[in-house]
Phi, psi and omega in degrees: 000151197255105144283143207223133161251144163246144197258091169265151164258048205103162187224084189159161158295312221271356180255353228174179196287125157326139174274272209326320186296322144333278214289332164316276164349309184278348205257289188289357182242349171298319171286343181302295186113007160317160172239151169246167184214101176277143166231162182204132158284163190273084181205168185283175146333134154306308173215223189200102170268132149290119191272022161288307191251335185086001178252188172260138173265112166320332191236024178207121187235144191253137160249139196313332182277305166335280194321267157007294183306348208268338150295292178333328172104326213162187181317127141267157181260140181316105178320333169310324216238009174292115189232151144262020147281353157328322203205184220220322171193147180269171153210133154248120188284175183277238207070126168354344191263000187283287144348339175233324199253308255229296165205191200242028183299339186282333187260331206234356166056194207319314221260043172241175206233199204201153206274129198319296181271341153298303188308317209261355184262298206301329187277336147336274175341300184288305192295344199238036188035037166257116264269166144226155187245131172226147195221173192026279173254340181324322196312335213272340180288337181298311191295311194280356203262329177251000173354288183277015193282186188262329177312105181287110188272141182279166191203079179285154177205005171125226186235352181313117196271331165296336210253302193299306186314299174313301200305318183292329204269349177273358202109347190275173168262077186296149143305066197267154175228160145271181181288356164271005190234140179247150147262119198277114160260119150353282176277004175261319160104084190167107193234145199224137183204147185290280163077202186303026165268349159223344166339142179231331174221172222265327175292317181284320147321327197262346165298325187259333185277011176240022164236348163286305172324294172320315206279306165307315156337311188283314184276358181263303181337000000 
């Protein structure tokens, strides 16, 4: 049976891992017959949004795993104690928390940096061909996760030019697609899908992320 880990951030868009974008994912490798393992790191929160109104709530902090666990169902595991002989392939779904928690691309753009151990598993990932899916903003953890290799990951996030700009400017090769469709770089085994970064509905998101699924699934083979 092929095991996948998935990387949540959090619980929410705009602080944390998209819930749809999860429950897809999660959805699609349960029908698969995957066994899945969700990890999260143990660290607070970039902030906290309320997502009723959009704004922070200033006085109050969430930890990233904790949070996590609350897709999950239950415990998740600390991406520290996470290897990669543990699994077969990573996925990380988007939402904002990819992007604040995961690493600081929301605040610091090109020039950002990455929480230590997701940067050393996705670098894992890669040197030992085991394959990955990144979907909505995620790609940009990959980018800052390879700044320096000399390799250029190809990467879609959609059509966004600033977020494309970044994605370029760190090294990677963007892409663009639509949301139904994903990019495959081949020889790195790093499948890419737009997901709510052009999504209008939760059904046009779940098109390209259950094809992102399939493709990773396929590349573990």
């Amino acid at each position: 049976m092929v095991k996948v880990a998935v990387c949540l951030s959090g619980c929410g868009v705009f602080d944390g891992t998209e819930i749809h974008e999860s429950v897809i994912t999660l959805l699609a490798l349960d029908r698969a017959g995957a066994e899945v393992v969700c990890c999260a790191p143990n660290v607070d929160q970039m902030h906290v949004i309320n997502h009723q109104h959009g704004l922070v709530m200033e006085d109050e902090s969430r930890n990233v795993m904790v949070e996590s666990a609350r897709i999950a169902r239950g415990p998740v595991v600390d991406i520290e104690e996470l290897k990669p002989a543990d699994f077969d392939a990573l996925i990380l779904p988007g939402g904002f928390g990819a992007a604040k928690n995961l690493c600081d691309f929301a605040s610091e753009g090109a020039d950002a940096v990455g929480h230590p151990a997701v940067m050393e598993l996705i670098n894992d990932c890669l040197e030992q061909g085991k394959p990955l899916g990144l979907m909505c903003i995620a790609p940009v953890v990959a980018a800052v996760a390879t700044r320096k290799s000399p390799a250029r990951l190809e990467l879609t996030i959609g059509t966004d030019i600033d977020t494309n700009a970044g994605l370029e400017a760190m090294g990677a090769q963007p892409r663009p697609h639509a949301v139904d469709e994903i990019h495959v770089d081949v020889e790195r085994k790093v499948v890419t899908t737009p997901a709510y970064m052009l999504a209008e509905s939760i059904s046009e998101a779940a098109t390209g992320i259950e094809k992102l699924v399939d493709k990773v699934l396929e590349l573990c083979a």
